[in-house]
N, C-alpha and C positions, 0 to 999 in steps of 0.2 A: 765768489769771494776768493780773493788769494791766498795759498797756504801763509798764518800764521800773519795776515793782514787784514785789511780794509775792504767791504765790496769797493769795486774799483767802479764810479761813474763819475759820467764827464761833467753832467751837470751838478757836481760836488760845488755847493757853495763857495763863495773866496771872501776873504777878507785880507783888509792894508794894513801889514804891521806898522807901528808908529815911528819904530826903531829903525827896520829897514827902506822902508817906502816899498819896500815890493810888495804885491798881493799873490798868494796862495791860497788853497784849501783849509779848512777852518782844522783839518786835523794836527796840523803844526804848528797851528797858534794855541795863543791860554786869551781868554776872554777876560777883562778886570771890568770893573764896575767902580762908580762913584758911590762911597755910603753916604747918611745924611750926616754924618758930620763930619765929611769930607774927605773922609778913610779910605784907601784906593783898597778895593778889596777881589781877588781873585775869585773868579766866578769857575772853577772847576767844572761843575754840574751845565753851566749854561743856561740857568734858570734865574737867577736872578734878576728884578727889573730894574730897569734904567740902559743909556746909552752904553753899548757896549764899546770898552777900547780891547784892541787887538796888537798882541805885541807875538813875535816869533818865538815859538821852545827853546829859546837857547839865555842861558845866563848872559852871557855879555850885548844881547838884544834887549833884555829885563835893566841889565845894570845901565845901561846907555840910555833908558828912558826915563829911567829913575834920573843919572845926572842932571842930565838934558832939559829937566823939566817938561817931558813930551806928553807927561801924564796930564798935568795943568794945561798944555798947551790944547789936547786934545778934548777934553774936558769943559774947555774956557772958563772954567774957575780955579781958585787955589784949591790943594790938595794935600796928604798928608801921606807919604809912602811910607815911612816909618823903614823895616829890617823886613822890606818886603820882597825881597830874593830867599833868605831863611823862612819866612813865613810860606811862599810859594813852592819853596823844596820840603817843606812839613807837609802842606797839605798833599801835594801828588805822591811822597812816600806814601801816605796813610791812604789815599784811594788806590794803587796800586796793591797795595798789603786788603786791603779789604776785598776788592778784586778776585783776588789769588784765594784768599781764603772762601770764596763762593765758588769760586771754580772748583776749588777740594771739595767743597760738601756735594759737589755735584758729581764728582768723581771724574770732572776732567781734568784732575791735578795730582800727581804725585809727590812726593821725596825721597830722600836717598839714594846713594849711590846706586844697589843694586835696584831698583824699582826702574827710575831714571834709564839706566842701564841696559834694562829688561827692554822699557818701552823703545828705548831706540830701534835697536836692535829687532825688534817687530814691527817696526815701521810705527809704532801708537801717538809717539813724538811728533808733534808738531813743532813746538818751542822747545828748546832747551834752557833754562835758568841755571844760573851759578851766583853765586854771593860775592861783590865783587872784593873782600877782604879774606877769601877764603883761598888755600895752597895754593898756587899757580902749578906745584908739581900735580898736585892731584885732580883739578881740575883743566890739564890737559888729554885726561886719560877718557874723556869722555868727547865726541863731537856734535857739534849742532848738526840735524838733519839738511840734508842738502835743498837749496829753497827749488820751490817748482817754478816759480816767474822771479826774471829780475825785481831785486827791487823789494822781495818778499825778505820778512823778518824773522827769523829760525833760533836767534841769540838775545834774551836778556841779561845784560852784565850788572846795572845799576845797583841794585839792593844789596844789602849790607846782610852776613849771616844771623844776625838777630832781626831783623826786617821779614825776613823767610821765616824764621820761626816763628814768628806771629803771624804768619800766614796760615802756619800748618800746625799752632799749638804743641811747638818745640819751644828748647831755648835755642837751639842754631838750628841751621838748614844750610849745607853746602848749594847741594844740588836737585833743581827737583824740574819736571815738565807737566808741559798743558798737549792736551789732546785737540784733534780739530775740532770746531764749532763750537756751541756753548758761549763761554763769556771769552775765547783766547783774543777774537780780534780788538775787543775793547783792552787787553790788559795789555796785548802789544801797543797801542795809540797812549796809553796812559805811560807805559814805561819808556816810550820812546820820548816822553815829553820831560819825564823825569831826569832821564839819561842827557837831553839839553841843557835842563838847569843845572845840573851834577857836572855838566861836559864830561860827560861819560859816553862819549858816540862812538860807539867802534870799539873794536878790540875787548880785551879783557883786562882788564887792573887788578895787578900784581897787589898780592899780601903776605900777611903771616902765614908759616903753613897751621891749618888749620887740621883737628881731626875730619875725615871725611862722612858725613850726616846726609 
């Protein structure tokens, strides 16, 4: 496995986004489903049945299917998307945030500055998390771990400091990290997809300074 990612194989399934026409690996798409009364409904889990459509992690891949009518098209019936970019950035908030909070009870997750801090600093860090509403003065005082392969994911910015606290049964949470193994590589694949819909890819997003938590 790669630090703070995915096992890496080649025979990794792919799927056709609808948006883009290109095909990749099913970890950078969202799966949606037809419901029976024609509700296009985000299949998170990957479990529900019916014909899967496959659209890229990224909001303007989401929005351009939605205009486009790609869902219908793909489908070959009518369809109902309703505020289904809000609906699909609710849901992967709250599997992320669910995520995190099993990775704490498992004790591969911290908070806090000084905790966070500690674990770097000993190498225990695998991910780094920050809240992406949270000081940009005080949340430079910390660095993501250096990745070990191109390519590998060391930084979650996406979540909002009440997002994290409901991870970790605060009201806020600036800063906190994941250890190796465990649940880290699922919650990097889920926040990576969340950080798409958000257009949160890269970097850190500037906010209020916050106390640091």
């Amino acid at each position: 496995m790669t630090r703070g990612g995915r096992d890496k194989d080649r025979d990794e399934p792919e799927r056709r986004c609808i948006a883009t026409g290109e095909s990749q690996p099913k970890a950078g798409l969202i799966r949606f489903v037809v419901g029976p009364e024609g509700q296009v409904i985000p299949d998170l889990l990957e479990r529900l049945p019916g014909r899967g459509i496959w659209v890229s992690a990224d909001r303007a891949a989401v929005e351009k299917a939605v205009k486009k009518g790609l869902f219908a098209r793909a489908a070959r019936q009518p369809v109902q998307t309703g505020d289904l970019v809000s609906a699909l950035e609710a849901g992967l908030g709250r599997r992320v945030v669910d995520l995190l909070s099993l990775a704490r009870k498992g004790g591969a997750a911290v908070a806090g500055f000084e905790k966070v801090k500690d674990w770097l600093v000993k190498d225990q860090a695998e991910v780094l998390i920050q809240a992406c509403d949270g000081s940009e003065r005080g949340k430079t005082k910390l660095r993501p771990p250096e990745p070990v392969n191109a390519g590998d994911t060391t930084f979650i910015g996406c979540l909002t400091a009440a997002e994290l606290g409901l991870a970790f049964g605060r009201e806020h949470v600036i800063h906190a990290a994941l250890a190796a193994g465990g649940l880290t590589a699922r919650v990097v694949d889920e926040a990576r997809k969340l950080s798409g819909i958000r257009g949160q890819i890269g970097g850190r997003a500037a906010g209020k300074d916050t106390k640091d938590a």
